[in-house]
Structures are given as structure tokens and as C-alpha cells.
C-alpha positions in Angstrom: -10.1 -31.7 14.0 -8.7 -35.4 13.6 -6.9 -35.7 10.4 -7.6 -38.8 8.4 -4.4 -40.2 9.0 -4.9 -40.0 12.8 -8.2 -41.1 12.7 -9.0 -44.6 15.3 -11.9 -47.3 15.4 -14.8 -45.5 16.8 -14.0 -41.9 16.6 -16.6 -40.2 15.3 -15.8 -36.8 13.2 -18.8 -33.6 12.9 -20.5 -33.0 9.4 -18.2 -29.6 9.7 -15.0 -31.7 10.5 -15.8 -33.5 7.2 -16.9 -31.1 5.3 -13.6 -28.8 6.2 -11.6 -31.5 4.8 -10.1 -30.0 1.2 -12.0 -26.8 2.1 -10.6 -24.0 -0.4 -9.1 -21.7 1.7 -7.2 -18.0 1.6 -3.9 -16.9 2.7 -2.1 -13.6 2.8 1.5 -14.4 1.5 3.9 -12.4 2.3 6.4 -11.4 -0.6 10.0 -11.2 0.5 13.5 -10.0 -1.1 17.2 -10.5 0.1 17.2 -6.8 1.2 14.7 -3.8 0.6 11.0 -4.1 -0.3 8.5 -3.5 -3.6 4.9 -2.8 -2.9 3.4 -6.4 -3.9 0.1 -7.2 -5.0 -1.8 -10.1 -3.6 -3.8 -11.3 -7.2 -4.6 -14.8 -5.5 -3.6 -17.2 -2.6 -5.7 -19.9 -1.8 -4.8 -23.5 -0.6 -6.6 -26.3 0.4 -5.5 -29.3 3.0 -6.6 -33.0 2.4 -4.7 -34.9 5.2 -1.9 -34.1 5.3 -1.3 -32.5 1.8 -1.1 -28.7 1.1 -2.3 -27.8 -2.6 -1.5 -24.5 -3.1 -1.6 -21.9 -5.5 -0.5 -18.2 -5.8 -0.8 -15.0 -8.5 1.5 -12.5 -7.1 2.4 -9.1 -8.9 4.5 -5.1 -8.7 4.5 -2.3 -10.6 7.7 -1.1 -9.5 11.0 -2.5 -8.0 10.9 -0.2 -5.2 14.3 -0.4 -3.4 14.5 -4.5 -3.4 17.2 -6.8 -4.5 18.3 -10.1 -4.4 16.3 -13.3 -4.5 12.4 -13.7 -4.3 10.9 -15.6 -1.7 7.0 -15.9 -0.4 5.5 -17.2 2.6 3.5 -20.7 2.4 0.2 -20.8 4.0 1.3 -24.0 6.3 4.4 -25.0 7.4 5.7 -28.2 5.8 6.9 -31.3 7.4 10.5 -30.9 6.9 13.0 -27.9 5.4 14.8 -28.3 1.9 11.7 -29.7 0.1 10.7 -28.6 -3.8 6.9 -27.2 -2.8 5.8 -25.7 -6.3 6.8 -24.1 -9.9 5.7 -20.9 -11.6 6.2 -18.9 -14.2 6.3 -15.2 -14.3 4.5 -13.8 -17.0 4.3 -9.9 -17.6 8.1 -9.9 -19.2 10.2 -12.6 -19.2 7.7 -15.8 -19.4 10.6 -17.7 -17.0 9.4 -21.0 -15.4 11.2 -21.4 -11.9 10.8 -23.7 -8.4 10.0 -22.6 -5.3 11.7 -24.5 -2.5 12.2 -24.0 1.5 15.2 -24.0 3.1 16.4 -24.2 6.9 13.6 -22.0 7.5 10.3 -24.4 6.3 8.1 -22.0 6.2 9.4 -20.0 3.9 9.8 -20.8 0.1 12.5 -18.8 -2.2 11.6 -19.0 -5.9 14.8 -19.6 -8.6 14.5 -19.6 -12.3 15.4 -22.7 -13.7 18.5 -22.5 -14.6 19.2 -21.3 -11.0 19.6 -17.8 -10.8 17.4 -15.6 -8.9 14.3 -13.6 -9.5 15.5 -10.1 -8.8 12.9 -7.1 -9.2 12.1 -5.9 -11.9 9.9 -2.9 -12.7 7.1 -5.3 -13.6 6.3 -8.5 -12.8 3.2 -11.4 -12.3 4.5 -14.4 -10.9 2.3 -17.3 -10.9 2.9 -20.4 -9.4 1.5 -23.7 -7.7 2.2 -26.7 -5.7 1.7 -29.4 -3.4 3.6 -30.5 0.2 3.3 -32.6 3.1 2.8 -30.8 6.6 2.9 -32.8 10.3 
């Protein structure tokens, strides 16, 4: 599909081409720690692309810390444009009520989540992390 920002004198686009433009859409994120693994629950991730924006959103969730430690981090549903970008903010919600960011790193298309006054979200025994945002892909 032509993206709007691509889009030349005469080219013509398809009812569907335009009506796919800021189409809600679903991902499957997957939910990542520096070492080990929690059994996750997928509440919601949907996105939707208009251009060359990605809106996002995400309600991820455990019910036990399983073996994992270290940081958080969550696949986006697209890959942005370039690495070390701020992509979104949440706030977890079953414990703490902590507001952190979600950035990427070298690896773009995955965003690790810090609390805001830096320090990482480690598992805990419960937990419902919500969180939003909005990026530019290529």
C-alpha cells in the first residue's frame, strides 16, 4: 500500500488502501525480562498506523513472578524508524500505581519500560502494567 507520505500526482490508491489507513489493529507482544520468564497475560494490544505514526497501546498483566528478574521490556508491534527513541508511558496499577517510560535501545524493536525515577520494573507477584504511545516507523 502507498503511504501518504509517498504518495505522487496521479497514483491512484483502492477504497481498501484507504480505508486501511488508521485501521485498529492487534498485536501479540511479547513480554520480556533480563533473565528467566513469568507466565504473562496479554489483557490488550492494539495499534493503529496513520502514515507513518504508530499509536499504540498495551494492558499487560502476571500472577506470579515465576523465575524472572531484572528489567521489563515488551515487544512493539512495528519497528520504529531509529533506536534510542521515548515510544510511550504507563503506569502499573495492581500494587505500586508507578508511572514509568518505555524506550528502545540498539535493538528498535524492542522497548524496555523504567519507572520514573529510573530503576527497573522487576517482577513482582502481581502486576497490570498499562501503558501507551506514539512513534515514527520508515
Amino acid at each position: 500500500m502507498a503511504t501518504l507520505g509517498t504518495f505522487t500526482a496521479g497514483q491512484v490508491l483502492t477504497a481498501a488502501e484507504l480505508n486501511a489507513i488508521g485501521d485498529r489493529l492487534t498485536w501479540t507482544p511479547t513480554i520480556g525480562f533480563d533473565s528467566g520468564s513469568t507466565a504473562t497475560i496479554i489483557y490488550l494490544a492494539e495499534y493503529a498506523i496513520c502514515n507513518n505514526m504508530v499509536i499504540w497501546q498495551a494492558v499487560v498483566g502476571w500472577n506470579s513472578a515465576g523465575t524472572a528478574s531484572g528489567a521489563m521490556s515488551i515487544t512493539l508491534p512495528v519497528a520504529p524508524s531509529s533506536a534510542y527513541l521515548f515510544v510511550g508511558s504507563g503506569r502499573e496499577g495492581a500494587l505500586t500505581g508507578k508511572t514509568f517510560g518505555v524506550f528502545t535501545d540498539a535493538a528498535a524493536s524492542i522497548a524496555f519500560c523504567r519507572y520514573y525515577d529510573n530503576s527497573a520494573i522487576a517482577p513482582v507477584s502481581v502486576a497490570a502494567m498499562r501503558m501507551s504511545g506514539s512513534y515514527l516507523t520508515a
